[in-house]
N, C-alpha and C positions, 0 to 999 in steps of 0.2 A: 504494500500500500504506500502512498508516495504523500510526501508530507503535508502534501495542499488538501489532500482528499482527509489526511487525520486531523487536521485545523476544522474541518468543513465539519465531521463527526465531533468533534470537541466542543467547541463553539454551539452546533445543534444539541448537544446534550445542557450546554450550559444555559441555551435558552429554552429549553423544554422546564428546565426544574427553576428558574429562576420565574415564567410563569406559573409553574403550580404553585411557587409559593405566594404569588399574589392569590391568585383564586382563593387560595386557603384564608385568608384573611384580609387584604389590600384593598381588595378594588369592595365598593359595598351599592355598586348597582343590585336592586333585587332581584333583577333577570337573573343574577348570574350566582344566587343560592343553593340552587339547586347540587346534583353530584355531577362537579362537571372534571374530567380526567386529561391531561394529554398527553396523548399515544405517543405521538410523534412530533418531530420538526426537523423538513426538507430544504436547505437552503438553496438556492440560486448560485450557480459556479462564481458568478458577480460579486454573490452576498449582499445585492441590494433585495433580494424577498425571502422571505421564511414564510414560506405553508406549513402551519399549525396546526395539527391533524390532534380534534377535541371527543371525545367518547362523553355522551350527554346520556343521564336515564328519564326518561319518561318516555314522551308519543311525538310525535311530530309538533305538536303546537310547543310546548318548552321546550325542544331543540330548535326552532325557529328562536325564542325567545331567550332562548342562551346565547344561539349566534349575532342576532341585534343587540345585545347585550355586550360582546366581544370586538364587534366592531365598533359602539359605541368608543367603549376603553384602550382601543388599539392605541390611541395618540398618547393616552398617559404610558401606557406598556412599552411601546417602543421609547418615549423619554425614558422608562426607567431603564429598560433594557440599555438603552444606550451612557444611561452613568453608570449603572453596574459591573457592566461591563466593558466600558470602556471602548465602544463600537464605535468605529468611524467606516464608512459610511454606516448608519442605521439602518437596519434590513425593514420593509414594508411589509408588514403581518399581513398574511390572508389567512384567515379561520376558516378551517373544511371539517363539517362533522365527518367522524370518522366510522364508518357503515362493517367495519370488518367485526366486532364483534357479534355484530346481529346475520349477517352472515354468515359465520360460525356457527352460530344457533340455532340457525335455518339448515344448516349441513347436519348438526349432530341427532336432530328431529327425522330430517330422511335419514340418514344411517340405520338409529335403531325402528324405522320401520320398516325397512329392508329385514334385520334382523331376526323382527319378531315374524316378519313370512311375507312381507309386500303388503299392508294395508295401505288406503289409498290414504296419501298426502293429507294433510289438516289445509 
């Protein structure tokens, strides 16, 4: 792995947990009370964007309302990101709910009804 690509995993780990720790206490939008997780964070070779891949629980309407929530905050996040860390340029947050755990759980529902003999899909 070549040093530019271990800054790029560095750096994205160090913005993934410097986010949760806001979530966890910082930011005090209501939207954004809820359990909200992040999976991930993909930088841009540039490192002017970070895709923020967020795992939300509920139904569609509070992951809509987590995500207006998120991009509300994006300006304070990326100011903090950027004294925290010490970023020059400042990466532009995109927030993407992240669909893989529900996905998962769509897979392990057909699995075991395969299993138990092919009952038809829920």
């Amino acid at each position: 792995m070549s040093g530019r690509a271990h800054r790029h995993e560095r750096l994205a780990a160090e913005i993934q947990q410097e986010i949760q720790v806001m979530l966890a206490g910082e930011l005090k939008d209501p939207r954004l009370e809820g359990a909200i997780a992040v999976s991930e964070v993909r930088l841009a070779p540039d490192l002017r964007v970070a895709r923020v891949y967020v795992v939300v629980e509920g139904g569609g309407d509070e992951q809509r309302r987590t995500l207006a929530g998120l991009e509300a905050a994006s300006g304070y996040i990326r100011h903090e990101l950027t004294e925290r860390l010490q970023l020059r340029p400042s990466p532009r947050l995109v927030f993407t709910l992240d669909r893989a755990p529900e996905y998962g759980a769509r897979i392990e529902t057909l699995l075991d009804q395969v299993r138990r003999g092919g009952d038809e899909p829920d």
